[in-house]
C-alpha positions, 0 to 999 in steps of 0.5 A: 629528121631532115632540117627542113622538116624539123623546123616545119614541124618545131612551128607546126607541130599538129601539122607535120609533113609527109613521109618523102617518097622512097625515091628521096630515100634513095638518091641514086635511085633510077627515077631521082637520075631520071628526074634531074636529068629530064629536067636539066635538059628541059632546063639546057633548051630553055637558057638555049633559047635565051642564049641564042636569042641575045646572039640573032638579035643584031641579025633580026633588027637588020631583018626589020629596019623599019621598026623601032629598036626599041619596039623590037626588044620585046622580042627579048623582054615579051619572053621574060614578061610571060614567063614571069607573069606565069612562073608562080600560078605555073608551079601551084599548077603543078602542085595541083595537077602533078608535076609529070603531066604539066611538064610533058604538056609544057614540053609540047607547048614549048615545041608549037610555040618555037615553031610559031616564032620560026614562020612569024612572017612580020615582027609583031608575029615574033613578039606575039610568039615570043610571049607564048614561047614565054608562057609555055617555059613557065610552065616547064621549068617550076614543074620540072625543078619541082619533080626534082627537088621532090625526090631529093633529100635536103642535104643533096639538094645544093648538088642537084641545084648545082647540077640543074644550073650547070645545065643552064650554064651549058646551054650558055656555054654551047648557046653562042656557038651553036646560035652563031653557026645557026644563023650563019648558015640557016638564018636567024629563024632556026635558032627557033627550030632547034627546040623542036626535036630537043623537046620530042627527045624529051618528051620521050624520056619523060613519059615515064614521069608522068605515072605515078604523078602525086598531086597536091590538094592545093586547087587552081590559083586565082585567075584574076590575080593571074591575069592581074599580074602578067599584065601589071609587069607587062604595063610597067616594062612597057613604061620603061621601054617606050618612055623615051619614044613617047617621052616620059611626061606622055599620058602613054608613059604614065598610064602603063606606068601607073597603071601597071602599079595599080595592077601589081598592088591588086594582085598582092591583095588578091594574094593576101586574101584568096585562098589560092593565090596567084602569088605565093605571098605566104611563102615570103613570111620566111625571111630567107626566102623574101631576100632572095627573091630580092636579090634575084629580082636586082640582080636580075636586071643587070644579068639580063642587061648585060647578057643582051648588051654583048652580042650587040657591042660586038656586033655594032662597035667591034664589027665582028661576024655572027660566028667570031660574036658567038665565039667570044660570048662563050668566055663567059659562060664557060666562065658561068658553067665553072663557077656554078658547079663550085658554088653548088658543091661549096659547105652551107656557110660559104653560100652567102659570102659566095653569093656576095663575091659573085656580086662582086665580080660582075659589078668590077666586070661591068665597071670595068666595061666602062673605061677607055679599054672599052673602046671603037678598037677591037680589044679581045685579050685585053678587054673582052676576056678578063670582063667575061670572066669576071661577070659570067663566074660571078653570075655562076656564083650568085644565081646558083648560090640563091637558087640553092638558098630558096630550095632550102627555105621552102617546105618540100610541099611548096617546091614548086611554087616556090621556084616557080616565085624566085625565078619570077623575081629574077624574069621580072627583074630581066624584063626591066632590065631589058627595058632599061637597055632599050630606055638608054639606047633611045636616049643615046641616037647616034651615039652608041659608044656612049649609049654602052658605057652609060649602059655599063655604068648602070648595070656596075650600080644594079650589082653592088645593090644585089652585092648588099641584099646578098649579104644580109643575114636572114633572122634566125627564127624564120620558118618556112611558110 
């Protein structure tokens, strides 16, 4: 008897769970490969997008000098927004309509909605856009892990995590070159089309997925309480972004910041009483699983902060092209992609010692981005190096390290939802993230120098606070929900 399914059935023992599929019996089995290596790849398209997004950021405000910085960050932030209102009724979702069938219409969801951004003829047509390319990926990646982890056993599935990370750190690796020759060459609204043919050539390989689909009686989530949700996040990241344009006293500032609160609060208590859920609260009474949602949430907003940070300091501070920005990006995520697999394949008890280092190491990155080595003068070897290869291995460590640590906390029956909630801790805290880039960037005009070095200072904070959460131990006696 696996580990999980012994402590589900020591708790609940007029209750125990399902024999696994024969896939998960078999680990090298043709349809547990097929799995990872579909949803890796959907996976790699995903992180792709982000990645390439952050390098044609400079490219798209200069194509929109007439509006607001900060109004354009949502080009950034209505991505993370949707995709973290939608992750966790997404996987229930998934759980209910079987998994195959929501990724291959996710899949396509994904394609039209690239194509959108792509012809946006204005800057409000790409931010519309960009929330609906978020949506359609809330749909994609919980549905995907999920088919997964389905049909891995519990003792492989910190490699599988491993291997599904690693193909995000691959698309951050590849991402900046390939959006810097992009740009370069077609301009910034092909880095949208090239999900386009990655998507159908998913799609062919994942019909196969779809036959055979188990669903889970779960029934459909609450839409209130969905709905409740997508707009709470988005009212307060709406507070933070423009509360330095509206000025934070502003009847404006206070009503999405309250009011987002108050939309956040009734959809936790929707959540406690309604039967299908729009946010899987019952998942939190393991106290493993609570704290590493906390500890992506914080960490999430540094990691989004910096990650957007970079294409823009090189682009507005050293003055370097789209191609040498999109080269130098590539130190950390080859950084990330290394130090993912490491983790992935490290013994059970240095995860959470690993989660902390890592931590770690992008506090020391962003602290060190904050000295006069990071100044006007183009500095590569001597600045830019050794703080891309401390933040992005640090990132590798903890985000695969709590991606592994949330699989393991959670009954094979709530995969999905349950990945689709730890990573709308991590989106949730990336919208914030990026708001409080924009917030600080208002408050600095004319002074961009400074704007970054306040910036880095945060994000050096917001890490050693993920550094404490990491490191806390969970009670012994949790048991899945």
């Amino acid at each position: 008897m696996t580990d999980v399914s012994a402590r589900h059935n020591a708790a609940h023992p007029e209750a125990p769970l399902p024999s696994p599929p024969p896939a998960a019996t078999a680990p090298g089995s043709r349809a547990a490969r097929l799995a990872l290596l579909v949803a890796s790849g959907a996976a790699f398209m995903s992180f792709l997008d982000l990645s390439v997004v952050n390098i044609a950021f400079p490219a798209i405000t200069r194509d929109y000098p007439g509006t607001a910085a900060t109004t354009l960050t949502w080009v950034v932030s209505g991505y993370a927004v949707a995709f973290a209102a939608l992750l966790t009724p997404a996987g229930q979702l998934a759980d209910a309509l079987g998994r195959g069938r929501v990724f291959l219409g996710a899949l396509a969801g994904f394609a039209l909605t690239s194509l959108l951004c792509a012809c946006a003829p204005g800057p409000e047509w790409l931010i519309a856009g960009r929330f609906l390319q978020g949506g359609t990926a809330a749909f994609l990646i919980p549905a995907g892990l999920g088919l997964v982890l389905s049909v891995t056993p519990p003792q492989r599935i910190g490699v599988s995590m491993a291997a599904w990370t690693a193909a995000g750190g691959f698309a951050a690796t590849v991402g900046p070159a390939v959006g810097g020759a992009l740009v370069d060459w077609f301009g910034w609204r092909s880095v949208f089309v090239i999900n386009v043919p990655i998507a159908v050539l998913l799609i062919a390989f994942g019909l196969r997925l779809a036959r055979g689909d188990q669903r889970q009686p779960h029934g459909l989530p609450d839409p209130a309480g969905t709905l409740a949700t997508g707009l709470g996040i988005g009212t307060v990241v709406a507070a933070v972004t423009q509360g330095q344009q509206w000025g934070w006293a502003d009847w404006r500032t206070l009503a999405c910041g309250l009011g987002g609160l108050v939309l956040l609060a009734v959809a936790l208590w929707r959540s406690r009483t309604h039967p299908r859920p729009a946010i899987a609260v019952g998942l939190w009474r393991s106290h493993r699983y609570a704290l590493v949602n906390a500890t992506a949430f914080v960490f999430g907003a540094t990691m989004f902060a910096w990650l957007l940070a970079g294409p823009l300091w090189l682009a507005t501070i050293w003055h370097y092209s789209v191609l040498k920005s999109a080269a130098a990006m590539t130190i950390g995520a080859v950084a990330s992609m290394v130090t993912a697999v490491l983790a992935g394949r490290a013994p059970i008890p240095w995860q959470r010692r690993l989660g902390v280092l890592g931590a770690l190491m992008f506090a020391a990155s962003t602290l060190y981005m904050t000295t006069g080595a990071w100044d006007a003068t183009p500095a590569l070897w001597k600045a830019w190096v050794p703080a891309g290869i401390l933040g992005g291995g640090g990132i590798g460590l903890l985000i695969t390290v709590l991606g592994t640590a949330a699989a393991r906390s959670l009954p094979p029956q709530r995969f999905a939802a349950g990945v689709g909630m730890n990573l709308t801790a991590r989106q949730s805290g990336g919208a914030l993230g990026v708001a409080v880039l924009a917030a600080v960037f208002a408050a600095h005009p004319g002074a961009p120098l400074s704007a970054f070095h306040t910036l880095f200072a945060v994000c050096a904070g917001i890490a050693v606070a993920a550094a404490v959460l990491a490191a806390l131990p969970a009670r012994a006696e949790e048991t899945p929900a």
